[in-house]
N, C-alpha and C positions, 0 to 999 in steps of 0.2 A: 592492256590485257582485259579480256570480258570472261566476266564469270557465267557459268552455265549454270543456272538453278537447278533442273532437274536433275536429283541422283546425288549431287557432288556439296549439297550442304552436309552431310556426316564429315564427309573427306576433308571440307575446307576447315569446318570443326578441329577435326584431329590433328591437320598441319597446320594449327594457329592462325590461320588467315581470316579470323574472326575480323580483329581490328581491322584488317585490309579490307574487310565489306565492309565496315562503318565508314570507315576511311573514304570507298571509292560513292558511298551513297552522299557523304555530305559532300564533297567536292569534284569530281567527276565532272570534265564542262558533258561529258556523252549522257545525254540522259538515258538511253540504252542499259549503261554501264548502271545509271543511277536505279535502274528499274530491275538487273539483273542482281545488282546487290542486295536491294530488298526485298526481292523475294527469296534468294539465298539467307538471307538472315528472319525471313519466316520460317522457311524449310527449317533452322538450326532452334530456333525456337527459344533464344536465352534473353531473359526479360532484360539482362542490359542495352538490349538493340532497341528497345523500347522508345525511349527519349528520341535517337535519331528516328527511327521511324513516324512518329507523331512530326520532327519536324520538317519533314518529307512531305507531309501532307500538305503542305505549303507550296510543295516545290512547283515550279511555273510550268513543268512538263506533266498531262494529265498522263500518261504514262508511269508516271514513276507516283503521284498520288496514286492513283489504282493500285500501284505493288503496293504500297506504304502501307493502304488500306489491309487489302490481302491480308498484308504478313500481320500486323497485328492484331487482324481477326483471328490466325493462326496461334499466336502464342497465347493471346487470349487474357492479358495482362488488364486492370481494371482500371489501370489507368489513361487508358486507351478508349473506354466508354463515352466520354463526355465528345471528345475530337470524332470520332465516329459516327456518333446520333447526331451533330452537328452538322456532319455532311448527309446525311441521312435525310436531315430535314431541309436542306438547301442553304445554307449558309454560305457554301460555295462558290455563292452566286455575289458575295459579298469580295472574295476575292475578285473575282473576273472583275468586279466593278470598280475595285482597286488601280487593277491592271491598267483599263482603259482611261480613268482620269491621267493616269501616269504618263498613257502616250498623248490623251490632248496637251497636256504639257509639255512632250519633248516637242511634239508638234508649233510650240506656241503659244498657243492659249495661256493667259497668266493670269486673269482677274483672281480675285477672294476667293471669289465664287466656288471656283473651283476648289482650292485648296482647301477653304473653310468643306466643302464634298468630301476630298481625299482625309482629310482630317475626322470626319465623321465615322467614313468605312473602315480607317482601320482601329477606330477606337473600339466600334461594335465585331470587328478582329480580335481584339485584347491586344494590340501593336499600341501600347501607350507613347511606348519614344516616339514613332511615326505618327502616331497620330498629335504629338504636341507639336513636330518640328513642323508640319502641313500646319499647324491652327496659327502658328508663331509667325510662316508664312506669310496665312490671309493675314493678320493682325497686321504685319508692318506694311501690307497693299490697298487697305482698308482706304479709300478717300475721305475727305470731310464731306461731304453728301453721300456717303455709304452706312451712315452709325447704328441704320435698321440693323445689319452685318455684325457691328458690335453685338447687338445686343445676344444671337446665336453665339459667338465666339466667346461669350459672357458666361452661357450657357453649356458649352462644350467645358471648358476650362473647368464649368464648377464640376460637371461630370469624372470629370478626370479625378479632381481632388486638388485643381490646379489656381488656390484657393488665390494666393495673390495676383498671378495673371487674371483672374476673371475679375477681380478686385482693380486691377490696372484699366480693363477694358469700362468699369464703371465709371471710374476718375474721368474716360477719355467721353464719355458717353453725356456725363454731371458739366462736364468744361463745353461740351459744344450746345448743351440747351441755355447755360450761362450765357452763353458768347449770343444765341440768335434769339434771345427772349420768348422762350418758347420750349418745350416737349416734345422731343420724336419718342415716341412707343415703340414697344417691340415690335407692331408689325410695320414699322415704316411711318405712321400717320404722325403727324407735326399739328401738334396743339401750341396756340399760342397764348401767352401769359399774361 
């Protein structure tokens, strides 16, 4: 069933089908569907749409971000400011870049590299779980001639708050200058001892 936003958010108000927009905006595979509910729960205006609409803004169809956007310009809820001026200022760009590390991966592509990348973006997202399970990742793909790598993943970890894994990444960092009599540095350079 597709909702028609114009005119019929009063209507859908008054026959309950409030939850039925929340409902069709979170899971809806029709982004269509996902785009008509939210702007039907702009038109209705009730700051409980709020939460879903904010995590709309996410959603992988720029369609239904745009209504997301909309509606919560519409209700006008203030916590809705921060995700808005966000995308205002291009932040947005931080998803797409999400997106596409995702598909060199389905694609293939497996080094750190990457994932130590994916793990970055969605930390500057506020995606912590995502971005720890991407850091967890590069850590376990990490070669013994990769520990420059460590030393980011060191750094990401402490970001996070992710006190003993970056704590782990040092141990592993301390064991291979032991091992080759010598100092690699954060940026790669190997001094010897």
């Amino acid at each position: 069933m597709r909702y028609i936003w114009l005119g019929l958010a009063g209507l859908l108000l008054l026959s309950g089908c409030e939850k039925s927009l929340l409902e069709k905006l979170r899971t809806d595979p029709d982004p269509q569907v996902r785009a008509d509910a939210a702007r039907s729960l702009g038109e209705v205006g009730d700051e409980r749409a709020v939460d879903a609409l904010l995590a709309a803004l996410h959603d992988p169809e720029e369609t239904v971000r745009a209504a997301a956007a909309a509606a919560l310009g519409k209700i006008g809820d203030p916590r809705a400011i921060p995700a808005l001026t966000n995308l205002l200022e291009g932040k947005h760009w931080l998803q797409r870049a999400a997106e596409e590390y995702e598909k060199a991966i389905e694609y293939g592509a497996n080094s750190a590299d990457i994932f130590l990348a994916l793990g970055r973006v969605y930390a500057e997202l506020g995606e912590q779980e995502e971005a720890e399970e991407n850091l967890d990742i590069a850590a376990d793909m990490v070669t013994e001639d990769q520990v420059y790598l460590r030393y980011s993943l060191k750094a990401e970890y402490e970001k996070l708050g992710l006190t003993e894994k970056a704590q782990e990444q040092q141990a592993k960092i301390d064991e291979y200058n032991a091992e080759h009599g010598g100092s690699v540095l954060p940026g790669g350079t190997f001094t010897v001892e």
